[in-house]
N, C-alpha and C positions, 0 to 999 in steps of 0.2 A: 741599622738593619732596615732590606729596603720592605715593604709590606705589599705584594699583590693585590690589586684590587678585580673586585669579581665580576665578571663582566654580565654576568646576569643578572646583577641588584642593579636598577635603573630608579632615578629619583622618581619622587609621587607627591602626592598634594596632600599628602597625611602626616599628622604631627603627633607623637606620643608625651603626652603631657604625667608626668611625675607629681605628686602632690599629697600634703596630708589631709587626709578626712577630716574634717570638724566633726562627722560622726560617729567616728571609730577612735580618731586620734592618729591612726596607725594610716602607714605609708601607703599609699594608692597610686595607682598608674590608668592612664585610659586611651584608647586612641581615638582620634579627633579630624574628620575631614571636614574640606571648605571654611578651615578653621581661619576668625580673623581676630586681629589682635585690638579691642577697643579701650581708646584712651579716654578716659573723664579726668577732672581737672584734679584731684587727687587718690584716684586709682583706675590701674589698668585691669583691661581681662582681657581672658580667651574664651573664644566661642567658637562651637561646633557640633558635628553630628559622629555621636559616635560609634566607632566600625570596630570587627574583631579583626583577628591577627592575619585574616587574609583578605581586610580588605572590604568586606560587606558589611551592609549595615547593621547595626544591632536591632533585634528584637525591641522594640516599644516597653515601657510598660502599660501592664493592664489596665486599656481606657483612654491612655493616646495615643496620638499620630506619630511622633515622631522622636527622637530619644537626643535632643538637643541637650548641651552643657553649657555654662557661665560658669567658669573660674577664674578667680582672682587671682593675678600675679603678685609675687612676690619671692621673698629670700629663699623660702624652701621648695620654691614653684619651679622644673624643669623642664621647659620644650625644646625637645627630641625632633629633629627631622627622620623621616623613615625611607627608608631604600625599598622596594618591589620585585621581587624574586618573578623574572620574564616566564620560569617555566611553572611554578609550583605557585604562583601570586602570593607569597609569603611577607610579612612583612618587617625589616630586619633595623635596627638602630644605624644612623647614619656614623656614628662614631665609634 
Protein backbone atom coordinates (compact mmCIF):
# COMPACT_ATOMS: atom_id res chain seq x y z
CA UNK A 1 0.00 0.00 0.00
CA UNK A 2 1.48 3.26 -1.49
CA UNK A 3 1.24 6.21 1.63
CA UNK A 4 0.77 9.92 0.43
CA UNK A 5 3.12 12.22 1.79
CA UNK A 6 1.75 15.80 2.86
CA UNK A 7 3.07 18.33 1.31
CA UNK A 8 2.84 20.75 3.94
CA UNK A 9 4.88 19.01 6.80
CA UNK A 10 8.39 20.27 5.58
CA UNK A 11 11.47 19.15 7.75
CA UNK A 12 12.80 21.40 10.82
CA UNK A 13 15.59 21.41 13.15
CA UNK A 14 13.33 20.02 16.07
CA UNK A 15 13.74 16.64 17.56
CA UNK A 16 11.06 14.92 20.01
CA UNK A 17 12.89 13.17 22.43
CA UNK A 18 10.92 10.02 24.29
CA UNK A 19 12.30 9.09 27.76
CA UNK A 20 11.61 7.94 31.23
CA UNK A 21 11.69 10.41 34.18
CA UNK A 22 14.11 9.46 36.93
CA UNK A 23 11.45 11.49 38.72
CA UNK A 24 8.20 10.03 38.05
CA UNK A 25 9.54 6.81 36.74
CA UNK A 26 6.68 7.26 34.16
CA UNK A 27 7.18 7.83 30.21
CA UNK A 28 7.96 11.43 29.30
CA UNK A 29 8.32 13.12 26.03
CA UNK A 30 9.85 16.70 25.15
CA UNK A 31 10.64 18.62 22.32
CA UNK A 32 14.09 19.93 21.80
CA UNK A 33 15.54 22.55 19.39
CA UNK A 34 19.23 23.20 18.29
CA UNK A 35 19.44 19.94 19.77
CA UNK A 36 23.01 18.28 19.72
CA UNK A 37 24.03 14.94 20.36
CA UNK A 38 27.26 14.94 22.95
CA UNK A 39 29.51 12.15 23.08
CA UNK A 40 31.88 11.32 26.35
CA UNK A 41 33.87 8.41 26.42
CA UNK A 42 31.30 6.30 28.19
CA UNK A 43 28.04 8.04 27.76
CA UNK A 44 26.19 10.00 25.15
CA UNK A 45 23.53 12.85 25.49
CA UNK A 46 21.12 15.13 24.01
CA UNK A 47 21.03 18.71 24.45
CA UNK A 48 18.55 21.32 23.83
CA UNK A 49 16.07 24.07 24.30
CA UNK A 50 12.97 23.20 24.78
CA UNK A 51 9.84 24.20 22.46
CA UNK A 52 5.93 23.30 22.45
CA UNK A 53 4.05 21.63 19.87
CA UNK A 54 4.21 24.56 17.55
CA UNK A 55 7.39 25.33 17.72
CA UNK A 56 8.21 28.15 20.35
CA UNK A 57 9.98 28.41 23.07
CA UNK A 58 8.94 27.08 26.35
CA UNK A 59 8.37 29.29 29.29
CA UNK A 60 11.55 29.39 31.58
CA UNK A 61 11.25 28.26 34.87
CA UNK A 62 10.88 30.70 37.72
CA UNK A 63 14.22 32.51 37.95
CA UNK A 64 16.00 31.52 34.77
CA UNK A 65 16.84 32.42 31.42
CA UNK A 66 16.32 29.76 29.57
CA UNK A 67 14.74 26.11 29.62
CA UNK A 68 17.67 24.09 28.40
CA UNK A 69 17.83 19.87 28.78
CA UNK A 70 20.73 17.17 29.12
CA UNK A 71 19.50 13.71 28.51
CA UNK A 72 21.20 10.76 28.52
CA UNK A 73 20.89 8.32 25.91
CA UNK A 74 20.17 5.13 26.08
CA UNK A 75 17.86 1.79 25.48
CA UNK A 76 14.63 3.43 26.54
CA UNK A 77 15.79 6.85 25.07
CA UNK A 78 13.82 7.84 21.59
CA UNK A 79 14.78 10.68 19.17
CA UNK A 80 11.93 11.67 17.04
CA UNK A 81 12.79 13.86 13.87
CA UNK A 82 9.67 16.44 13.61
CA UNK A 83 8.00 17.56 10.48
CA UNK A 84 6.47 21.57 10.46
CA UNK A 85 2.95 22.06 9.45
CA UNK A 86 3.89 25.41 6.43
CA UNK A 87 0.20 26.53 7.36
CA UNK A 88 -0.69 25.98 11.11
CA UNK A 89 3.37 25.59 12.37
CA UNK A 90 2.37 22.41 14.04
CA UNK A 91 4.63 20.04 14.91
CA UNK A 92 4.13 16.41 13.54
CA UNK A 93 6.48 13.01 14.11
CA UNK A 94 8.60 12.31 11.17
CA UNK A 95 7.49 8.60 11.29
Amino acid sequence: MKTKTNPDLIPCSIVRVKYISDMTGKKASIRLEQSKIIDKVTHKFISGYKVDKHGEPAAPPKGFDSCMYLIQLGDDVEVIPQLQSKTYGELHDAK
